[in-house]
C-alpha positions in Angstrom: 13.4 -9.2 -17.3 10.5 -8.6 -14.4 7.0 -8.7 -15.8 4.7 -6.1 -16.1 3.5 -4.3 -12.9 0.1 -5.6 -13.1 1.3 -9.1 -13.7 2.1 -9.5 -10.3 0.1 -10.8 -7.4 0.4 -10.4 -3.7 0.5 -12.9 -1.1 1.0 -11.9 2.6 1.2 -13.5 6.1 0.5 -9.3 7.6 4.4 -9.1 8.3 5.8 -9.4 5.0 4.6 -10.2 1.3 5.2 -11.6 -1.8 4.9 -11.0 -5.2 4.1 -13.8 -7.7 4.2 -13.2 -11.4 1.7 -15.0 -13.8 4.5 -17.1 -15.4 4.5 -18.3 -11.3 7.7 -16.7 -10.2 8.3 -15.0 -6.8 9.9 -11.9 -7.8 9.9 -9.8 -4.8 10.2 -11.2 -1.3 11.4 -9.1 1.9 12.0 -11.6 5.1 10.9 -10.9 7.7 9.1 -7.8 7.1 8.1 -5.6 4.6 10.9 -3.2 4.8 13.7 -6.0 5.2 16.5 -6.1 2.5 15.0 -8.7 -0.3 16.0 -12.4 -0.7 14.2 -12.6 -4.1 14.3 -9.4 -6.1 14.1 -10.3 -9.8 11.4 -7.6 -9.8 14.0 -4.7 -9.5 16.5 -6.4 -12.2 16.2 -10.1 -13.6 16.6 -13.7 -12.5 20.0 -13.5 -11.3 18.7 -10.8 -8.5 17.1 -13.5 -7.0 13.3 -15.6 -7.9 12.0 -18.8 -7.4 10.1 -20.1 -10.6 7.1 -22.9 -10.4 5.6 -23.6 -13.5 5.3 -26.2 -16.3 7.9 -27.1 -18.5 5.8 -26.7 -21.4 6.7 -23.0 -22.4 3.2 -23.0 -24.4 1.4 -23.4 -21.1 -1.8 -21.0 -20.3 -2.6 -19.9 -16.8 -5.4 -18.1 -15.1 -5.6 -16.9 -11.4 -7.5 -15.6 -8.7 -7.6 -15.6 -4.5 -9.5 -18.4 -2.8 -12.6 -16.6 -1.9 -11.8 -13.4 0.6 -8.3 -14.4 1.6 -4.9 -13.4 0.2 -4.6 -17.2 -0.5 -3.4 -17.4 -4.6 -4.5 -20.3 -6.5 -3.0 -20.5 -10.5 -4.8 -22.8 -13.0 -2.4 -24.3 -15.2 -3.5 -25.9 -18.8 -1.0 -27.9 -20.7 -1.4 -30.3 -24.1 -1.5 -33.3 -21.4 -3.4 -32.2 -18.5 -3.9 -29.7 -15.8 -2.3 -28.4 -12.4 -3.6 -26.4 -9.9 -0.9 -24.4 -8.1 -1.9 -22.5 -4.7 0.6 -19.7 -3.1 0.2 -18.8 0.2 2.2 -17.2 3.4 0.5 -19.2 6.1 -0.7 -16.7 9.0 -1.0 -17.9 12.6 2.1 -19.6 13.3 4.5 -16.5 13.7 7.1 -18.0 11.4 8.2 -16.2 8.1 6.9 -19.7 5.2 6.1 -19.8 1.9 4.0 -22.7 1.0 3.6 -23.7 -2.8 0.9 -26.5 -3.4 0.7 -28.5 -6.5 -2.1 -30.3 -7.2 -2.8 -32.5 -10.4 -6.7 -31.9 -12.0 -6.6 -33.8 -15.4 -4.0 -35.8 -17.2 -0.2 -35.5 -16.1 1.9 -31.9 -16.4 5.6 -32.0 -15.9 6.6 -28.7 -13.8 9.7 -27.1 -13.5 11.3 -24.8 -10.6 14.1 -22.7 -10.1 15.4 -21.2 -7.1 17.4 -18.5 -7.0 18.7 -17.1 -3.3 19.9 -13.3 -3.5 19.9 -12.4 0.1 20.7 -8.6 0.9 19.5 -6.9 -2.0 21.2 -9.3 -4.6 24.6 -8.5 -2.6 24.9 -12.0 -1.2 24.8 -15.8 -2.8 24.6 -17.7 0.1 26.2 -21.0 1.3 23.9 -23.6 0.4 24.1 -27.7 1.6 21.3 -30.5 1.4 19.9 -31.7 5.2 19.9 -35.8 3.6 18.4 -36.4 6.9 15.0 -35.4 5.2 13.1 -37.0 2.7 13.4 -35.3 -0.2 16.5 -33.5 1.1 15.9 -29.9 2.3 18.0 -27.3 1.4 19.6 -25.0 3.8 20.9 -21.6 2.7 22.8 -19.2 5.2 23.8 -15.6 4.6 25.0 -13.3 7.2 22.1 -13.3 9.8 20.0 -15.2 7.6 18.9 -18.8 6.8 16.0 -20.2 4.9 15.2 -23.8 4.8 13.8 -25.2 1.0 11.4 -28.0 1.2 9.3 -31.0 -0.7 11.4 -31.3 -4.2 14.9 -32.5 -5.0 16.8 -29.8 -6.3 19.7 -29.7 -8.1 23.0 -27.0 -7.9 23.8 -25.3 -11.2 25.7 -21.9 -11.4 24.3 -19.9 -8.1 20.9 -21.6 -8.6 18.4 -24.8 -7.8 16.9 -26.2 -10.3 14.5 -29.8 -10.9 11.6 -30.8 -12.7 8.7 -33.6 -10.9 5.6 -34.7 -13.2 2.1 -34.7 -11.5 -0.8 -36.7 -12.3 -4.3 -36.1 -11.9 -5.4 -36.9 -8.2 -1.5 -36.3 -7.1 -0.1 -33.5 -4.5 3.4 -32.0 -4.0 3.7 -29.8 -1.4 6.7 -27.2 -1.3 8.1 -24.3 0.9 10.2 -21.8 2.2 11.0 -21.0 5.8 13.1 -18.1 6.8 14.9 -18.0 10.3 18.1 -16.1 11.5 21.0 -17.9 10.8 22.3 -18.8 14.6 19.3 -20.6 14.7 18.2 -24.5 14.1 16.0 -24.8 11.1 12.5 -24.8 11.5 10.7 -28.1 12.1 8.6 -29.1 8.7 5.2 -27.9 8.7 1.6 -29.7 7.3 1.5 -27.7 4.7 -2.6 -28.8 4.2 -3.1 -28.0 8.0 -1.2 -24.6 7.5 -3.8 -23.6 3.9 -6.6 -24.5 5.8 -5.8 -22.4 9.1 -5.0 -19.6 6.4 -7.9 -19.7 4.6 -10.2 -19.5 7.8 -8.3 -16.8 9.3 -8.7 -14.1 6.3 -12.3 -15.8 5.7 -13.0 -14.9 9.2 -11.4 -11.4 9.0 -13.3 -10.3 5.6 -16.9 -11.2 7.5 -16.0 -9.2 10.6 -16.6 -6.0 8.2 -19.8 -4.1 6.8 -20.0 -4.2 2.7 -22.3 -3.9 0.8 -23.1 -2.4 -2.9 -22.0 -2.2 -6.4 -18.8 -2.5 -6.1 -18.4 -4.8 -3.1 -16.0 -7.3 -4.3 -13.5 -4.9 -5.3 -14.5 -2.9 -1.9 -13.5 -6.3 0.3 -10.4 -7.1 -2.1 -8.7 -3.4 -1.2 -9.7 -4.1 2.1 -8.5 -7.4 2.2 -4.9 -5.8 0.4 -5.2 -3.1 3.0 -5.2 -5.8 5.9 -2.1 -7.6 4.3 0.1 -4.2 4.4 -0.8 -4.0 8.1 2.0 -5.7 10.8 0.0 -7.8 12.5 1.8 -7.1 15.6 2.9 -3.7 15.4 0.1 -2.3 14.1 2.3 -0.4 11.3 0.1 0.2 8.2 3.1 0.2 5.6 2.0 2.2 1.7 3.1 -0.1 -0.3 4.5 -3.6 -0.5 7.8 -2.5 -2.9 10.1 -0.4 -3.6 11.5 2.0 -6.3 9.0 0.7 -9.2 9.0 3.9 -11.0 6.3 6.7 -11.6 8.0 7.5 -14.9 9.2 5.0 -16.4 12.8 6.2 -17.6 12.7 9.1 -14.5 14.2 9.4 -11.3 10.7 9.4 -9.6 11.9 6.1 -7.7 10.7 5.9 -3.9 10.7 3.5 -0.8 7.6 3.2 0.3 8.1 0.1 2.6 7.2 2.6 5.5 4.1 4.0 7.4 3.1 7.8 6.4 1.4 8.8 9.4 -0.8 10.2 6.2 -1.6 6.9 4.4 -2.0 4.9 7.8 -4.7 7.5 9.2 -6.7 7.4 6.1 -6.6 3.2 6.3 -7.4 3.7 9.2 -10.8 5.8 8.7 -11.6 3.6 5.7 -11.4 0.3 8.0 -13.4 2.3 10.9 -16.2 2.9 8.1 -16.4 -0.9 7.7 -17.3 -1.9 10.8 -12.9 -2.9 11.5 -13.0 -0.9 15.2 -10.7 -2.9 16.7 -7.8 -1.8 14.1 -8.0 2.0 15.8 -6.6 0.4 19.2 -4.1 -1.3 17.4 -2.5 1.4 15.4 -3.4 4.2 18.1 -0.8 2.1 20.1 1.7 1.7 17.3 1.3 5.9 17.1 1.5 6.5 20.9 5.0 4.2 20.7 6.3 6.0 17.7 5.9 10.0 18.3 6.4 9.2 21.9 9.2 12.0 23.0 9.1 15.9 21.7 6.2 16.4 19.6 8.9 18.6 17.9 10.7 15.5 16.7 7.3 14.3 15.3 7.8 12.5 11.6 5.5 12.1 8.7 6.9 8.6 8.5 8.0 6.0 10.4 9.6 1.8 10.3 6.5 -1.1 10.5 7.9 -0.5 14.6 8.3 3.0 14.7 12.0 3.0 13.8 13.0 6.8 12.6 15.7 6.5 11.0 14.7 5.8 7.5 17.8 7.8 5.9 18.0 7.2 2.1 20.3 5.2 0.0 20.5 4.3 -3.2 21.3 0.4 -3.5 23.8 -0.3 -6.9 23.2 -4.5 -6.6 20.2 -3.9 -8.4 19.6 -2.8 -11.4 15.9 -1.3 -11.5 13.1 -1.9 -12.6 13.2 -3.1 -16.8 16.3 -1.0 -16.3 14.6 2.4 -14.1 17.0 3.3 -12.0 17.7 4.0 -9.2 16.6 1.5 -6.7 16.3 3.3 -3.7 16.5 1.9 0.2 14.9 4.6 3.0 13.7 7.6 2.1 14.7 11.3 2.4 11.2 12.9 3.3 11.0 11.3 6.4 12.6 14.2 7.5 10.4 17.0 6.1 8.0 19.0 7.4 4.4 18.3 6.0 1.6 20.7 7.7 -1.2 18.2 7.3 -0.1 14.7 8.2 -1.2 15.9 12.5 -4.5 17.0 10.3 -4.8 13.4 9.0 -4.0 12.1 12.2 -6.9 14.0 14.4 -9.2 13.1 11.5 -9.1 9.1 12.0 -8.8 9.2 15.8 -12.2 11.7 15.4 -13.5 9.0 13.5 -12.9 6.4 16.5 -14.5 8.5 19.1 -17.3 8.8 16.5 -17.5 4.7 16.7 -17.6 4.8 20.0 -13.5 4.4 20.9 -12.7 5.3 24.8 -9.7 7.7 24.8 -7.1 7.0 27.1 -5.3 9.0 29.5 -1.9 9.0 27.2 -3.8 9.0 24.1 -5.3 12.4 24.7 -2.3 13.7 25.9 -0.4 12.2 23.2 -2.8 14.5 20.6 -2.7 17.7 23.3 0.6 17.4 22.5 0.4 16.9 18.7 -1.5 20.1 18.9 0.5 22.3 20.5 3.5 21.1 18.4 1.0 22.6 15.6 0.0 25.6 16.8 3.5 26.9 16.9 4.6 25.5 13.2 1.5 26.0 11.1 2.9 29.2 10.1 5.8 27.3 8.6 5.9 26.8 4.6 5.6 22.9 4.0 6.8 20.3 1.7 3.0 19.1 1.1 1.3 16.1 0.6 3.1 15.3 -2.2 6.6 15.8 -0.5 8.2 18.3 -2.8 11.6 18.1 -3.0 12.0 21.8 -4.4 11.4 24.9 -1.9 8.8 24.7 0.6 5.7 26.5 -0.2 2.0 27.5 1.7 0.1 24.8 0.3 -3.6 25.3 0.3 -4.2 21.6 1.0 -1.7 21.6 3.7 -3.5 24.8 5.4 -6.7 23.3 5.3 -5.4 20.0 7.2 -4.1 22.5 9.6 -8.1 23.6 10.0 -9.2 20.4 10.4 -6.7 19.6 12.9 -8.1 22.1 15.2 -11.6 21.7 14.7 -11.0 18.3 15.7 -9.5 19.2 18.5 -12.6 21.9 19.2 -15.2 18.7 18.7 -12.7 16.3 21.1 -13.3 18.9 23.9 -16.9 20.7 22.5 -18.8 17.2 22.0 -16.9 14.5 23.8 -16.0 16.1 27.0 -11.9 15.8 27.0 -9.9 18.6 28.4 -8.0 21.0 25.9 -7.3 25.0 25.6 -11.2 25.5 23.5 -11.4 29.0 23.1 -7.6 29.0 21.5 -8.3 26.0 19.7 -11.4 27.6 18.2 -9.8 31.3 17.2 -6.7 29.7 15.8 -8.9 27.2 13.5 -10.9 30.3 12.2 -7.7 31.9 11.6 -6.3 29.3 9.8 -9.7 29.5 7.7 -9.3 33.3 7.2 -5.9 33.0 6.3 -6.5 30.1 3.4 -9.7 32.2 1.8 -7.4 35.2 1.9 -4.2 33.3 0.1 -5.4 30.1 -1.5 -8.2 31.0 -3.6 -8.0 32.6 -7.2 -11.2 34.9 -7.6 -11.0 35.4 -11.0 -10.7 31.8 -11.7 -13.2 30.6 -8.7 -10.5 28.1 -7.7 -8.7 27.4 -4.7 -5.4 26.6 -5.4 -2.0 24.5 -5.1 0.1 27.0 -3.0 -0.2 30.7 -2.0 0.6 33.1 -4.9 0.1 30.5 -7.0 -2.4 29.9 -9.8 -1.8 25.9 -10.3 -4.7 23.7 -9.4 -3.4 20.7 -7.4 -6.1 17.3 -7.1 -5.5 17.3 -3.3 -7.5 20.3 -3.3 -10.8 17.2 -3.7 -9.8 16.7 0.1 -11.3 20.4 1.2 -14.9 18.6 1.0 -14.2 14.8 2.7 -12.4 16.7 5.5 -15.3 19.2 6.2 -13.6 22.5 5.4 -16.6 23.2 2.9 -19.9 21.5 1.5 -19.6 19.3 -1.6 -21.8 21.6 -3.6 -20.7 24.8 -2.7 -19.8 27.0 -5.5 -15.9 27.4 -3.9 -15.6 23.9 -4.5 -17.5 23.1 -7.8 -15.4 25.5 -8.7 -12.4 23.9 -8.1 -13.7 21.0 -9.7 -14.4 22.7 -12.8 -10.3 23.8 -13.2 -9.2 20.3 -12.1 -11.0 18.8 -14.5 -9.7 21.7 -16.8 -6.0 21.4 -15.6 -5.5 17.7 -14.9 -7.6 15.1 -16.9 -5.5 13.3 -19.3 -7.1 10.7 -21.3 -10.0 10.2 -18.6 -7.4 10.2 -15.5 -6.4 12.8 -13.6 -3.3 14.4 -12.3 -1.7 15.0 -8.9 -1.1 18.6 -10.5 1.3 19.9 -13.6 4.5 18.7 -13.0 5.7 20.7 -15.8 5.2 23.9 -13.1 8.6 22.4 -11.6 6.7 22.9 -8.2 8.5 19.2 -7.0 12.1 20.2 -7.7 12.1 17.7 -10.2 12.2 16.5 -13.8 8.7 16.8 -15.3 6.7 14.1 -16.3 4.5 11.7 -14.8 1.4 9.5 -15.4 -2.3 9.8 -14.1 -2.2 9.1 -10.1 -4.9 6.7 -9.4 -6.1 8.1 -6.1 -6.8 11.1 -7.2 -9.3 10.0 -9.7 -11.3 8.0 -6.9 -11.2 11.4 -4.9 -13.1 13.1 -8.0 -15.4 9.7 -8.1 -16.5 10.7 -4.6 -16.9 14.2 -4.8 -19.0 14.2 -8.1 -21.5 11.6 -6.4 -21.5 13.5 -3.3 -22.1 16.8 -5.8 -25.2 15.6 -7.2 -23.4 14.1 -10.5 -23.8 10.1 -10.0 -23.6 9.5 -13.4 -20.2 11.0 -14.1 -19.0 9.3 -10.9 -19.5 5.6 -11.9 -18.7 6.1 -15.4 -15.3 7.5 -13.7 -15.5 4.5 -11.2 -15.6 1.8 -13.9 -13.3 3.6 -15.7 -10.5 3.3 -13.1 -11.6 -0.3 -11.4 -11.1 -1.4 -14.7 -7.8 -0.6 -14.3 -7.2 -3.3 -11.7 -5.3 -6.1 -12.6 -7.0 -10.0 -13.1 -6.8 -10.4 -8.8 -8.1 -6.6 -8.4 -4.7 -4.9 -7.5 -3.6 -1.2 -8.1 -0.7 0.3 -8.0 0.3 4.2 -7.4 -0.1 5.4 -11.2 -0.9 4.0 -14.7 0.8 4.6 -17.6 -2.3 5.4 -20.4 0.2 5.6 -23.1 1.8 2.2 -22.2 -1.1 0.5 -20.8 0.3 -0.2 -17.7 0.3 0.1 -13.8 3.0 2.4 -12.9 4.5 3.0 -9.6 4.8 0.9 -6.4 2.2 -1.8 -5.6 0.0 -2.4 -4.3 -0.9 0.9 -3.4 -2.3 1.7 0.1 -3.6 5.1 -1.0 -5.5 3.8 -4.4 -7.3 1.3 -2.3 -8.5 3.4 0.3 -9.3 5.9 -2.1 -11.4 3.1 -4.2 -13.4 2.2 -1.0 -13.9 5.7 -0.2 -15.3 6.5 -3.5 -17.3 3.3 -3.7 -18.6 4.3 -0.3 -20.0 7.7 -1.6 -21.6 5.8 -4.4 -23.1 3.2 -2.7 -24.9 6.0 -0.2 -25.9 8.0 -3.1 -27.8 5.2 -4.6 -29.2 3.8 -1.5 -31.1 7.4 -0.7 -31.9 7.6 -4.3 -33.5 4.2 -3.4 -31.7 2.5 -6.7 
């Protein structure tokens, strides 16, 4: 059975990653991208689905773990009866091949270790051919399924039942080097790589890419490790910011709230990419401005709130029987179905972060602008359309305040493009269709006798998306609209310190109610009550929810307070930036306060 959620750890080369257990199994590996079908995927059922296990033979064995200073590099401390290993996990960036590298190196004493390689290539739907290359020293092992290969390296293995198995003892002072090297299968393997060159270039790389950033504060080491994590779900060549690294880990344990999100939401990218603008990361607006311009390129009408790590669209959603789910949750779902709603505020989301790069100083180019001209007028003919929402509702489209206020901010960004940079756009429509967005939200979505804005028109449910109306400018942090809103959110949705995305019991989603605390949205109240005057409450609610971070300082989606557990896919795209963001706000609070 897979381990707990927060008893994984992620390793990435910024194509793909992996996740390693603390009992040191890879349980979840996708080659060679995020969103390819898994090889290993013991994580969505058990063993049999595919893992490869590195640890010591002694079952009684102790273990601790963290990353090699700011780099996604994993190093496991293992402590035996006899001695002590030291086992470091890496995907080796720089190289632009798809390797796993697994170093073992003996600190005290002698530990015998054990591995066991299990090779489910397309979703646990294939059990390759496998053969030994006795041309190498130990022999490499060669596994082909379909269009792909992977070539094992550095141990003698042994063939037993549709797995690899062997055991080598290490001694203080000793090194065995291991890995894994995907290629498509009409290919030669890959030649061997220095595994110690390859840890080395690694570590300098993320080292390097950590200190090109601004951070500072309180909570700076859990502000550069979401970074760092935020980094890793970014394709180093596309530019595609992916939300999470799995898929179909559930929200609900026993539910059917079971998503892919091995894709980029034009959403979750923009925010990344305002949160790595705020730290001093400029160059990543270019990069993923040009991944947009590629994607959306066509009839604005055809615009998607998601797209592949390349800007693939079709993302239609299947549900994959080979595996089993997650400690049983099923189903394990491939693609995913609101790709092809309609969500009012994702071209909201997108004009915020490309303000935020003409705020750093980023030149716009000639198709850029057009590209958001476009994205505009697209808008200005749809935003009259009920909307699936931020949340992607799978029951009847509604008029979402949230959504309506991303459709405001939208248009005043277009208004500043023109008003305070100088491009060329349609100002005096931009600015009467932004106040009539704002007239048409104060009339609809807000509940005088409750002081609250609210989830959806009509409506009286308080939604946590409605902390967004302050970081997107619609209103002040302190004005009484909003602390008003506050006050009902905290009324409505804090369960057991954590809040809510909103009542699922409403059956708003279309769906079977139930759900845990969503983690972002409790770093959204973080920021708004230190941005509110109320510091206090905001790091006692920051501690409260970094503390749910697992021993490398990884979050997923939700967390289970009953179970006392991460729930959800992970890591989380959305929690981190949300952490940052609210660590941001705290860190400015205190530094006017002079604290």
């Amino acid at each position: 059975m897979s381990l707990p959620i927060e008893d994984y750890a992620l390793i990435s080369d910024c194509f793909t990653g992996a996740l390693v257990g603390r009992d040191g199994s890879i349980d979840w590996l996708c080659l060679p991208r995020y969103d390819s079908q898994s090889m290993f995927g013991a994580l969505l059922g058990n063993e049999d689905d595919g893992r490869w296990l590195l640890a010591p033979v002694d079952s009684s064995a102790s273990s601790t773990r963290s990353y090699d200073g700011d780099t996604m590099i994993l190093v496991t401390r293992w402590t035996t009866a006899k001695g002590e290993v030291e086992v470091i996990d890496a995907m080796p960036m720089g190289d632009s091949r798809a390797d796993i590298v697994r170093r073992v190196r003996g600190i005290r004493g002698s530990v015998q270790m054990r591995q066991d390689l299990r090779i489910r290539f397309g979703y646990a739907s294939a059990i390759p051919w496998v053969r030994k290359d006795e041309s190498e020293h130990p022999p490499a092992l060669i596994a082909v399924a379909g269009p792909d290969a992977i070539v094992v390296r550095g141990a003698n293995l042994k063939a037993t039942d549709h797995s690899h198995a062997g055991e080598f003892t290490i001694a203080a002072g000793q090194t065995v080097d291991l890995s894994l090297t995907w290629y498509r299968s009409h290919r030669d393997p890959p030649p061997s790589l220095d595994v110690g060159e390859a840890l080395e270039r690694t570590s300098v790389w993320w080292t390097r890419w950590a200190r090109g950033g601004e951070q500072a504060g309180p909570y700076r080491d859990m502000v550069v490790r979401s970074l760092l994590i935020l980094r890793a779900l970014t394709h180093l060549q596309t530019g595609g910011i992916v939300a999470a690294a799995t898929t179909s880990l559930p929200e609900c344990f026993g539910g059917q709230r079971n998503w892919d999100y091995r894709y980029v939401w034009l959403r979750d990218a923009s925010l990344t990419i305002a949160v790595l603008l705020a730290h001093g990361y400029d160059d990543s607006v270019d990069h993923w401005r040009d991944w947009l311009l590629r994607a959306v390129a066509g009839d604005p009408a055809d615009v998607q709130i998601m797209y592949g790590l390349s800007g693939e669209r079709d993302l239609a959603e299947r549900v994959i029987t080979t595996l089993p789910g997650y400690q049983g949750a099923s189903p394990v779902r491939v693609g995913n179905d609101a790709s092809n709603q309609f969500q009012a505020d994702v071209i909201g989301e997108v004009m915020l972060a490309l303000d935020a790069g003409r705020a750093r100083g980023m030149r716009e180019t000639r198709f850029s602008w057009a590209l958001q001209r476009a994205l505009m007028g697209y808008l200005e003919r749809q935003w009259r359309e009920p909307d699936h929402g931020i949340w992607e509702i799978r029951g009847e489209p509604r008029y979402f305040t949230h959504s309506q206020v991303l459709v405001w901010a939208a248009f005043d960004r277009a208004v500043r493009a023109v008003e305070e940079h100088g491009l060329d756009g349609p100002l005096m429509r931009w600015r009467k269709l932004r106040d009539e967005v704002r007239a048409d939200v104060e009339a609809n979505g807000f509940d005088a006798e409750r002081g609250t804005y609210v989830q959806a028109y009509g409506g009286t449910e308080v939604d946590a998306s409605l902390l967004q109306l302050a970081q997107v400018g619609y209103c002040e942090w302190d004005d009484p609209r909003m602390l008003g809103t506050v006050r009902a959110i905290e009324n409505d949705l804090l369960r057991d310190g954590l809040l809510l995305r909103y009542r699922s019991e409403s059956g708003i989603d279309g769906l079977p109610p139930g759900e845990h605390p969503f983690l972002p949205c409790s770093f959204w109240l973080v920021e708004q009550y230190a941005r509110s005057g109320r510091i206090d409450d905001a790091r006692e609610l920051m501690d409260r929810v970094v503390g749910l971070a697992n021993d490398v300082g990884m979050l997923s989606e939700e967390y289970d307070v009953d179970g006392h557990s991460q729930a959800g896919n992970t890591p989380q795209a959305l929690t981190h930036l949300a952490l940052v963001r609210a660590a941001d706000a705290i860190t400015e609070v205190l530094r006017k306060q002079g604290a």
